[in-house]
RODO-2510 file (C-alpha; in nm, 4 decimals, decimal comma):
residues 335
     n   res          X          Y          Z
     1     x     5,6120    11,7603    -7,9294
     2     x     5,4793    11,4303    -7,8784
     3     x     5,1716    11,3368    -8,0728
     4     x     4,8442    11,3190    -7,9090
     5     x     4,4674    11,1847    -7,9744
     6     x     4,3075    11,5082    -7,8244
     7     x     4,1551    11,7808    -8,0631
     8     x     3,9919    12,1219    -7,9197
     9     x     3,6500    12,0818    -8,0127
    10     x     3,5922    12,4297    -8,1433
    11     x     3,2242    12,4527    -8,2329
    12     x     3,1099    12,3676    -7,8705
    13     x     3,0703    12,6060    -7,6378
    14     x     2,9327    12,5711    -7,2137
    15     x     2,8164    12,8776    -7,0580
    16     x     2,7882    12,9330    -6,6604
    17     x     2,4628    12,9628    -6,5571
    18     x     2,2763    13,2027    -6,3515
    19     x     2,3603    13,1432    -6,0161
    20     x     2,7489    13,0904    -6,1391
    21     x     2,7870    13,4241    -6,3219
    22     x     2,6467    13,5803    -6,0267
    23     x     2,8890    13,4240    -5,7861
    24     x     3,1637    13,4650    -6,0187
    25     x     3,0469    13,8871    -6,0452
    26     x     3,1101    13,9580    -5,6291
    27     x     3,3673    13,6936    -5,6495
    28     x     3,5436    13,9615    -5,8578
    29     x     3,3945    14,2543    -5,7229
    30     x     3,4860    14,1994    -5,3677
    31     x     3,8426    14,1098    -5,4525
    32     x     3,8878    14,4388    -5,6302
    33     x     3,6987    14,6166    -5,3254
    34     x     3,9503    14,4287    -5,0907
    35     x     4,2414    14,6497    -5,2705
    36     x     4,0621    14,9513    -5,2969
    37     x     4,0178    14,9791    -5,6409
    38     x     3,6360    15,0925    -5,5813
    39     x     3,6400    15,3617    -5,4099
    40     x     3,2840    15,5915    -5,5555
    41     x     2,9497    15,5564    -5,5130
    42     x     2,8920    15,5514    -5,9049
    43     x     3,1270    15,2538    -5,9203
    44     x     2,8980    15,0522    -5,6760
    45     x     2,5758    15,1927    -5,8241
    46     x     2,6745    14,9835    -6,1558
    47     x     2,8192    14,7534    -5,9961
    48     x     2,4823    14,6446    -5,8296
    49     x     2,3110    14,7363    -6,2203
    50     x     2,5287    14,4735    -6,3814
    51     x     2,4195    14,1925    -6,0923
    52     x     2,0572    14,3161    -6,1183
    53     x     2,0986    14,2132    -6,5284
    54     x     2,2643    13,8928    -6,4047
    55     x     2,0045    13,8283    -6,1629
    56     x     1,7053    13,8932    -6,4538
    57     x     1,8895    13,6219    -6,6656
    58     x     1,9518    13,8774    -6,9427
    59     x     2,3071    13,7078    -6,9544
    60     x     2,1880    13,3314    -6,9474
    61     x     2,1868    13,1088    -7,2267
    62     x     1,9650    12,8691    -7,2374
    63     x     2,0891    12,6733    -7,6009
    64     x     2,4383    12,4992    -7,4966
    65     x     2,7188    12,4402    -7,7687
    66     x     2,6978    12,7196    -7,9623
    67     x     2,8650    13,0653    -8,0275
    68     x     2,6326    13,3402    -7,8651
    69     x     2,8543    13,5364    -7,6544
    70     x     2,8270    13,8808    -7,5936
    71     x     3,0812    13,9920    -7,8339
    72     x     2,9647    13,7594    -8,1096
    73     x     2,6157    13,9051    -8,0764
    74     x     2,7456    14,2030    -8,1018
    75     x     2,8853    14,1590    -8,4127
    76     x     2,5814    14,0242    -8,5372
    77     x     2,4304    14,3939    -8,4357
    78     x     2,7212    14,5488    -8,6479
    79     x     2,6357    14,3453    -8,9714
    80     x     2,2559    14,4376    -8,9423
    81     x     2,3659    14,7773    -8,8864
    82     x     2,6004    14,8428    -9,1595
    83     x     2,2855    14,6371    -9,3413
    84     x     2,0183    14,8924    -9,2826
    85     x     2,2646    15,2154    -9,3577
    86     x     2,3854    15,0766    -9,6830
    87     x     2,0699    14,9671    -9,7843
    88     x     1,7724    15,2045    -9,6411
    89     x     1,4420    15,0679    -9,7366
    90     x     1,1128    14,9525    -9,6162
    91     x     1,0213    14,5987    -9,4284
    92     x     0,9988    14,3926    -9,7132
    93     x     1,2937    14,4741    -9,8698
    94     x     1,4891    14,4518    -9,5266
    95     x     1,3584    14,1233    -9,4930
    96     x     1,4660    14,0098    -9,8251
    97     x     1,8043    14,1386    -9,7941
    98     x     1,8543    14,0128    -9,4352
    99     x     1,7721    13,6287    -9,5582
   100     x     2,0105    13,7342    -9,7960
   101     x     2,2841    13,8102    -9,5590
   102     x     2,2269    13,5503    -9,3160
   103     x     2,2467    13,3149    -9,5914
   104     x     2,5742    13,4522    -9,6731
   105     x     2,7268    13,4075    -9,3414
   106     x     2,6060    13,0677    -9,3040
   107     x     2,7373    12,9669    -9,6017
   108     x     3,0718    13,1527    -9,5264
   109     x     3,0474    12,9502    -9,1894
   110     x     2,9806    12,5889    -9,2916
   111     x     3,2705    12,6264    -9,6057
   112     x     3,5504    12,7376    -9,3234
   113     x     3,4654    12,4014    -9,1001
   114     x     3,7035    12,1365    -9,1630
   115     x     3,4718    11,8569    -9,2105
   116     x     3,1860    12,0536    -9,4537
   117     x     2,8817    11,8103    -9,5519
   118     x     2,9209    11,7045    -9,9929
   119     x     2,6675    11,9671   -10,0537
   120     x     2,8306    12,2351    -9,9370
   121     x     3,1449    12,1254   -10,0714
   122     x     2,9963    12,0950   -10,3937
   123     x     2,9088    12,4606   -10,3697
   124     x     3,2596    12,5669   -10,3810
   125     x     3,1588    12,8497   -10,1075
   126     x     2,8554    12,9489   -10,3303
   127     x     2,5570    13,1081   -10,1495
   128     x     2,3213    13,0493   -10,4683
   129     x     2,2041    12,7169   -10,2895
   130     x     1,8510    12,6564   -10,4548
   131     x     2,0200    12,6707   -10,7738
   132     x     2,3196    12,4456   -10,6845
   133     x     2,0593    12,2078   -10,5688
   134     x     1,8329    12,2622   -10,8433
   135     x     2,1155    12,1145   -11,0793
   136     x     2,2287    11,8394   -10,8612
   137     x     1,8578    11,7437   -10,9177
   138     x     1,8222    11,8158   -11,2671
   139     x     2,1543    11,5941   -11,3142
   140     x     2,0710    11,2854   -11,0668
   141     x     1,7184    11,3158   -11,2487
   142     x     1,9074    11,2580   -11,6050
   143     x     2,1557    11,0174   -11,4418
   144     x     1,8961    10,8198   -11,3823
   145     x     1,6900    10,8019   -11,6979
   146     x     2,0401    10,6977   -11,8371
   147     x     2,1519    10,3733   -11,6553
   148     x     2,4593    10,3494   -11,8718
   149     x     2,5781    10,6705   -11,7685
   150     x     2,9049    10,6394   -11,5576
   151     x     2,8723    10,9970   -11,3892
   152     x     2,8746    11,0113   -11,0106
   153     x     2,5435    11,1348   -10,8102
   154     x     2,5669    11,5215   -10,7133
   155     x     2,4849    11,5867   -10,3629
   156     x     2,1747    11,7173   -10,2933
   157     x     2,0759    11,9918   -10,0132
   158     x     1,9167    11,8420    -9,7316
   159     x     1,6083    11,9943    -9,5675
   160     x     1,5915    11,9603    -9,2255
   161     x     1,2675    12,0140    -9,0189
   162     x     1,4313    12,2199    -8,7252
   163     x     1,1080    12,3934    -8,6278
   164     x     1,2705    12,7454    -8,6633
   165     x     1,1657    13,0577    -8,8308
   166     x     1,3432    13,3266    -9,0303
   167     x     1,1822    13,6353    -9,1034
   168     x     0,9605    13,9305    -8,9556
   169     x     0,7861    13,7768    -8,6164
   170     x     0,5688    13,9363    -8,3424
   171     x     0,7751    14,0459    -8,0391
   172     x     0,5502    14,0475    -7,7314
   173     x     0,8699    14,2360    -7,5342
   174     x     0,8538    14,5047    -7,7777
   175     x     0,4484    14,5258    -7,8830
   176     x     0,3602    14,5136    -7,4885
   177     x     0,6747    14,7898    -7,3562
   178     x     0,8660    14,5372    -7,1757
   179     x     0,5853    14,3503    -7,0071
   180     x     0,3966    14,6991    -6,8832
   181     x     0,1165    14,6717    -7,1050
   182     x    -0,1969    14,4170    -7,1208
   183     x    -0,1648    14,2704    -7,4527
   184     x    -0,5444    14,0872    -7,4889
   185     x    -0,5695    13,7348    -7,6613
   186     x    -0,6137    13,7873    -8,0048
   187     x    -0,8166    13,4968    -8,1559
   188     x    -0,5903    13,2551    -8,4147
   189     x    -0,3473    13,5688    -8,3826
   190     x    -0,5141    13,7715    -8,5801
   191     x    -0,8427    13,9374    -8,6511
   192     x    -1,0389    14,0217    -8,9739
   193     x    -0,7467    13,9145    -9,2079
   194     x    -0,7901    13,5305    -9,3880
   195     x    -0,5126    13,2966    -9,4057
   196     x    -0,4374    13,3717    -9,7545
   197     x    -0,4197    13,7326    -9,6968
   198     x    -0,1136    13,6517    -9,4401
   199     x     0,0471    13,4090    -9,6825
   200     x     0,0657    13,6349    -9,9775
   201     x     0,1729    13,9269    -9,7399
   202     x     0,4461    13,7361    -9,5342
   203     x     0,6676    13,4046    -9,5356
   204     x     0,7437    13,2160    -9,2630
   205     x     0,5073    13,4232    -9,0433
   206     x     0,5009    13,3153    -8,6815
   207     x     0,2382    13,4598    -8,4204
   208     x     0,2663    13,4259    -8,0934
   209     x    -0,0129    13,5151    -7,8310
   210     x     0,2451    13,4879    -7,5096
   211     x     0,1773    13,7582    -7,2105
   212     x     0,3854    13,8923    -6,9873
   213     x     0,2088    14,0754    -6,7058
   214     x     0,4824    14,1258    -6,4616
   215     x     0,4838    14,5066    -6,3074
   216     x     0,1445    14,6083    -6,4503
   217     x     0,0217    14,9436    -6,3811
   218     x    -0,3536    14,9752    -6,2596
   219     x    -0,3992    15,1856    -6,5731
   220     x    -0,3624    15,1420    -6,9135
   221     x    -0,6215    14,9911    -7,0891
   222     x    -0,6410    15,3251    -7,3931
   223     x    -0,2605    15,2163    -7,4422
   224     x    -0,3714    14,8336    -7,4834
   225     x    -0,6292    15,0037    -7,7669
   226     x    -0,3309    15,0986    -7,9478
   227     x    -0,2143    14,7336    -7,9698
   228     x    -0,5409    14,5358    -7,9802
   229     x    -0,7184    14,7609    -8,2913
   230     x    -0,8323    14,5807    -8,5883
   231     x    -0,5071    14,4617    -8,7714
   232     x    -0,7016    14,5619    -9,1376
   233     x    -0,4689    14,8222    -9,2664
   234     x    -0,5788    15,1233    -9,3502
   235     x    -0,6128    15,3614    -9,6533
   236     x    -0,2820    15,5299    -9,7669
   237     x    -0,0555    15,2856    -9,5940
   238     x     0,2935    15,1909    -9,7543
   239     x     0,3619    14,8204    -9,7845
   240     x     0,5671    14,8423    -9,4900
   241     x     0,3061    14,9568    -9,3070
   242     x     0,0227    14,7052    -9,4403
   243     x     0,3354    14,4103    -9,3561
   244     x     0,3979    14,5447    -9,0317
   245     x    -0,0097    14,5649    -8,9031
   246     x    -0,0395    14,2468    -9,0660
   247     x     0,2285    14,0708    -8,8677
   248     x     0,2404    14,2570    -8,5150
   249     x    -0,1551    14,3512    -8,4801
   250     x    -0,0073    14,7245    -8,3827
   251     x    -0,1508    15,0368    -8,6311
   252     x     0,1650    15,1846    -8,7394
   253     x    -0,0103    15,5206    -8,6659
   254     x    -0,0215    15,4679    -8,2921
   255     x     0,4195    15,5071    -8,3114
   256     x     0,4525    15,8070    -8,4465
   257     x     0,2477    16,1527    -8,3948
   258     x     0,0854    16,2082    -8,7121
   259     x    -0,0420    16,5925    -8,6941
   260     x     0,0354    16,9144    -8,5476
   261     x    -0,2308    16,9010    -8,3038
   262     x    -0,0518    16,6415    -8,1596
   263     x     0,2720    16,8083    -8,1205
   264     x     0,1610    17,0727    -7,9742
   265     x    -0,0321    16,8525    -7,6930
   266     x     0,2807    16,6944    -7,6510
   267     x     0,5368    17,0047    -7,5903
   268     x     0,1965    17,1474    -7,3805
   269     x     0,1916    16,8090    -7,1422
   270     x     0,5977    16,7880    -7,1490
   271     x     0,6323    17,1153    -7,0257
   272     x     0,3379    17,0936    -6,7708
   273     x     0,4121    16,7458    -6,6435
   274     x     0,7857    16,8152    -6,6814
   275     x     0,8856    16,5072    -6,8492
   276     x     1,2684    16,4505    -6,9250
   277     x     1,4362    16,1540    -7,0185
   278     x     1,6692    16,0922    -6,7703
   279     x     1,3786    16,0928    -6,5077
   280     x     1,1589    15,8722    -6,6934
   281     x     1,1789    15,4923    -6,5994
   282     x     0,9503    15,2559    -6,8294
   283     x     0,6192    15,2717    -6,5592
   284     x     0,6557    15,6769    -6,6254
   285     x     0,6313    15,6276    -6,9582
   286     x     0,3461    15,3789    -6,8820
   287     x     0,1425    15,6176    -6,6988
   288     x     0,2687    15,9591    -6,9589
   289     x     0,1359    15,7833    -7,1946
   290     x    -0,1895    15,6864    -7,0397
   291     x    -0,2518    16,0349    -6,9903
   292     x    -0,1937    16,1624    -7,3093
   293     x    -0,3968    15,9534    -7,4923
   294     x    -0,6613    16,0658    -7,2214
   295     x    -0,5744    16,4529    -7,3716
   296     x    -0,5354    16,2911    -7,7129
   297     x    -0,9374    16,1757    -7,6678
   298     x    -1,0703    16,4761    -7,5694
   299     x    -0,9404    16,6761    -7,8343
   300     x    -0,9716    16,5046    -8,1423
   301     x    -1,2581    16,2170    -8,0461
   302     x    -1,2727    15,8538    -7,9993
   303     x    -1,1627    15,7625    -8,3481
   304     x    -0,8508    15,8332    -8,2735
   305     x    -0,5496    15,6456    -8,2866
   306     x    -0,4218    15,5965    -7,9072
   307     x    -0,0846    15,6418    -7,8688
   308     x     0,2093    15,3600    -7,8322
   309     x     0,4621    15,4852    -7,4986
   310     x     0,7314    15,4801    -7,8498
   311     x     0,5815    15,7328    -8,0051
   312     x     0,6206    15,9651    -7,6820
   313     x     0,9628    15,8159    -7,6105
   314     x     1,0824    15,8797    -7,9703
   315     x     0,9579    16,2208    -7,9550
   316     x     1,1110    16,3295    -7,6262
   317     x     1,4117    16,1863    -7,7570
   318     x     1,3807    16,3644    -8,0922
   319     x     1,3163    16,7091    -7,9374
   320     x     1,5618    16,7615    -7,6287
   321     x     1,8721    16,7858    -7,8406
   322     x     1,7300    17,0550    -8,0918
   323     x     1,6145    17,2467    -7,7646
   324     x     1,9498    17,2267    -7,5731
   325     x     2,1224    17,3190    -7,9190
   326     x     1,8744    17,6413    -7,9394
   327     x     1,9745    17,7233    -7,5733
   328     x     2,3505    17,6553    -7,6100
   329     x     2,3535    17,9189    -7,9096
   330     x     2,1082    18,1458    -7,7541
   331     x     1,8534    18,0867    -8,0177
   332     x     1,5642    18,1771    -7,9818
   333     x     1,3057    18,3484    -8,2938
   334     x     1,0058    18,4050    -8,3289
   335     x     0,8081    18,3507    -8,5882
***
């Protein structure tokens, strides 16, 4: 084989763009259809799902030259998996172990390149990197004091200002149900909680105030309570629960039904309104929620905690399986 100049630049990576993987989807599809291989209606109905994703830009990247395909995200969904089932805890020790095991992976990453940087070579694949650079400082600091020492330098770690974040951060896709609630400015991004208070309860804490107020329903400002309530946490919280008000303005209490009463005004309204999950598209849950916490109101007063459209979806989704179990084995006491 004759010898050649040109290497396979591995760690760069170019990714169509909208229009192209849309083009390049009923490129494919129609050449299929051409030879009759789709031949149902379901087979068209996802067909047109998986351009409707293409069309949203859920399969665009935006950051060229990098690995973050599909499948290598979803590996990255495996290792936080297998993360939180071997390790079950709260937020603060989830975010302590993740840095951990993103730290690990990196390290694992930048050792396997072929050209690694001195520090990481003077690691020798270690992921203990404050204290490897603790004693290449300790030693350069000695070296120095000494000017007839003959040792060499150590490589130090250098810190790199890349304007990123690790860590527990405020999702406004998740804290306003995919766009369908009004999340309200929140003043500095917080309210009644001092600068110190969100330093000693989070690192690397970033708060952002962005809105998304695409396919609004008319109604829903007792749902936008349930986001925009004081952030103070209250009495009888877990730490998890103090972290998690502090850093997403959201009262834990408003994601989860906290009493019987509530229950039993959900199975009343489920089985009056006739909710089930395979009917429900995110504006139902919009508008199911709306009305409950309108129920939720008049039966317990204003101070209570409106409702989050997760807590209903989480409890639909918790209770249809143990009711098709009972009716599959015909059970049915009463107590």
């Amino acid at each position: 084989m004759p010898e050649t100049n040109s290497k396979l630049d591995v760690w760069h990576f170019e990714y169509w763009d909208q229009e192209e993987q849309e083009r390049r989807l009923i490129v494919a599809f129609d050449k299929w259809a051409d030879k009759g291989v789709w031949f149902t209606a379901a087979q068209k109905v996802i067909h047109q799902e998986q351009l409707k994703h293409v069309g949203n830009g859920c399969l665009e990247h935006n950051i060229k030259g990098i690995r973050a395909d599909g499948s290598r995200i979803e590996g990255s969904h495996k290792g936080w998996n297998s993360l939180q089932h071997a390790q079950p805890s709260g937020i603060i020790m989830l975010s302590a172990l993740g840095n951990d095991f993103v730290l690990h992976r990196n390290v694992r990453v930048a050792f396997s390149r072929s050209h690694m940087t001195p520090f990481i070579k003077s690691t020798h694949s270690s992921h203990h990197l404050q204290l490897c650079d603790h004693i290449a400082k300790l030693h350069n600091m000695l070296q120095q004091q000494n000017p007839s020492c003959e040792l060499l330098v150590l490589p130090e770690l250098d810190v790199v200002e890349s304007g990123e974040t690790f860590g527990l951060v405020v999702s406004d896709h998740i804290a306003t149900f995919r766009g369908l609630l009004v999340k309200e400015d929140i003043e500095d991004g917080l309210t009644g909680i001092n600068n110190s208070t969100i330093s000693a309860g989070i690192n690397n804490l970033t708060i952002s105030t962005g809105i998304n107020n695409s396919d609004i329903p008319p109604s829903t400002s007792s749902i936008s309570a349930s986001i925009n309530n004081s952030v103070i946490p209250s009495a009888g919280q877990t730490p998890s629960q103090c972290l998690f008000s502090i850093a997403t303005s959201i009262d834990p209490r408003s994601l989860a039904r906290q009493d019987s009463d509530e229950f039993y005004l959900f199975m009343d309204m489920r089985a009056e309104f006739k909710w089930l999950s395979y009917q429900m598209t995110l504006k139902c849950w919009v508008l199911a929620t709306e009305e409950y916490n309108l129920h939720l109101v008049k039966k317990k007063g204003e101070s209570v905690v409106r409702k989050n459209p997760q807590a209903l979806l989480h409890a639909l989704d918790n209770i249809e399986p143990k009711l098709m179990n009972k009716i599959i084995k015909d059970d049915y006491p009463c107590e």
